[in-house]
N, C-alpha and C positions, 0 to 999 in steps of 0.2 A: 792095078790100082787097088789099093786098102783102101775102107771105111773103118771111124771105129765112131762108138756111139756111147757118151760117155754125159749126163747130167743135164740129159736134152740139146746135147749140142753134137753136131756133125763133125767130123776132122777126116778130111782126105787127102791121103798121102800121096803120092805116087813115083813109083820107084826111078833114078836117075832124074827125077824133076828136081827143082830147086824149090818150086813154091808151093806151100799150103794156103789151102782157106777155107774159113770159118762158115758154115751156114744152118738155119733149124733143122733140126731133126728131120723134123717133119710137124704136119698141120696138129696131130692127132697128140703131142706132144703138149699142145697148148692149156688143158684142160687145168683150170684152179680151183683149190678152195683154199679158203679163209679161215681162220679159228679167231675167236673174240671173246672176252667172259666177262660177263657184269656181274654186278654186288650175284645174283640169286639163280642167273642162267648164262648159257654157253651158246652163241651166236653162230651158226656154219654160213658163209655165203658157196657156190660152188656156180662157178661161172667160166664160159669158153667149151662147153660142152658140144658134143653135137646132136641137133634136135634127130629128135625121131616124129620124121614125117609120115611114117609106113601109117601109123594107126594102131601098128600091134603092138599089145603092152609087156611084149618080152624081150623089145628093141626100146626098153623104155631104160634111161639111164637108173643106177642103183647103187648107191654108195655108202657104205657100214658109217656107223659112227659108234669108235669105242673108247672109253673111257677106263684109262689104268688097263689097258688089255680086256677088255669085255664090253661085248656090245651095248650098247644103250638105246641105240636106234637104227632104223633103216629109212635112208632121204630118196624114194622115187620119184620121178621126174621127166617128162616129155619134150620140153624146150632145154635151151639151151642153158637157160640160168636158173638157180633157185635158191631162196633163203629158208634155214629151218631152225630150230633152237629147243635144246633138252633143261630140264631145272637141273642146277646143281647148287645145292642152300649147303653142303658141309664144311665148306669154310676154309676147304684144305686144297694147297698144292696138287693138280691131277696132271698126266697127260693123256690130251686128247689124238686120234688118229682118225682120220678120214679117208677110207680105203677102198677104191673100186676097182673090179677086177673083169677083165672083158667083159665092159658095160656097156649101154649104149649099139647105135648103129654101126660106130665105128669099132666096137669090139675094144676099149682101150681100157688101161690098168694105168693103175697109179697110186701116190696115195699123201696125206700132206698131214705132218706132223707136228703139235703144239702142246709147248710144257706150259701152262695157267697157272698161273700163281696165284697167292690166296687175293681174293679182294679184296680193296682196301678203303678207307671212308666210306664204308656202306653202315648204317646207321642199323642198328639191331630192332627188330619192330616189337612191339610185348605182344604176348599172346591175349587172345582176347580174352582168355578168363582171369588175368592179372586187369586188376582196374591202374587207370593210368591220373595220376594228379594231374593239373594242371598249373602250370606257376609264370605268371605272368613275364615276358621276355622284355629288360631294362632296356629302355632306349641307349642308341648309341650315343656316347657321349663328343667322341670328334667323328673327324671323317677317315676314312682309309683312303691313301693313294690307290690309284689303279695299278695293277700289275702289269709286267711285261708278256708278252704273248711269245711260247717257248720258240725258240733258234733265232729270237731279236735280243741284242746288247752282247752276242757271245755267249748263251746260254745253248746248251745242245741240246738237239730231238731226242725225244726218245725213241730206243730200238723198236722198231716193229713186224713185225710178218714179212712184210714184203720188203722193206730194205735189208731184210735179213736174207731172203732169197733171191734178192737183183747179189748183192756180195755174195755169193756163194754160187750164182752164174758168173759173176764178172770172173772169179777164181778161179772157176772151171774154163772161163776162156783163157785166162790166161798160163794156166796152166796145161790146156792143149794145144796154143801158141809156145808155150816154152818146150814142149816135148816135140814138136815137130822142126823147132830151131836144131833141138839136139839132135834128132836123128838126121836131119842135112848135115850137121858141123859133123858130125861121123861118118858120114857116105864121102863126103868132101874126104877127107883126110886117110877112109881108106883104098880110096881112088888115086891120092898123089902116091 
């Protein structure tokens, strides 16, 4: 019997059998984080961790946060889940990585990676020592219809984090589905 272990997914072959199947990794595989960027800051969620019950805080989960390849932060953490958030005001395209490396109880590595794009409709604030006019705001002259709420009338969602990494599981299953096709249709064929 092979195992191969390829994009958190398990593939078990076995020789002269006909059938594969698909199953996780394993538990320790589960571990997420999130990347998000508003107009002025950069949002981590990181969740599915495993707690460290010990007490000691070198069983405490620790996960880099680097920015363009260079650290920015260190997210420590005892439960399982935590939110954390660095400022980023330059206005420019970065990618962010969130990197942990036998952290935690479980001793597990990983790491989740996000290109941010610059932000956009975030309203530039004046400095305070620029004096700011004021001018009074014309009433609205009619009304606006309400808008549609995006993926209603035919309008598509947009890409996100995570339906960018369920596609990129579902390809890796189906792509260790199609590999273990072809190595049956080959055993087949050079068995006749």
């Amino acid at each position: 019997m092979r195992a191969y272990t390829k994009l958190g997914v398990l593939a078990v072959s076995t020789i002269g059998a006909t059938a594969a199947f698909l199953a996780p990794a394993s538990i320790a595989q589960a571990h997420n984080g999130a990347i998000e960027r508003d107009c002025d800051v950069v949002n981590f969620s990181l969740t599915k961790f495993q707690e460290n019950k010990t007490g000691d805080p070198a069983k405490n989960n620790k996960v880099q946060v680097l920015r363009n390849g260079v650290e920015v932060k260190v997210i420590e953490f005892a439960g399982s889940q935590t939110e954390a958030s660095v400022e980023d005001t330059t206005g420019e395209a970065a990618i962010y990585i969130l990197k942990w490396t036998k952290t935690g109880p479980d001793r597990h590595s990983g790491s989740k990676v996000a290109e941010t794009a610059p932000p956009k409709g975030c309203e530039e604030q004046p400095s305070p020592s620029t004096p700011v006019e004021e001018t009074p705001t014309p009433a609205p002259s009619e009304s606006v219809a309400p808008t549609e709420a995006p993926g209603e009338g035919g309008k598509a969602l947009p890409v996100t984090g995570t339906s960018v990494t369920l596609a990129i599981g579902a390809g890796a299953v189906l792509l260790a589905v199609g590999a273990g096709a072809m190595v049956m249709a080959r055993r087949r064929q050079a068995s006749s």
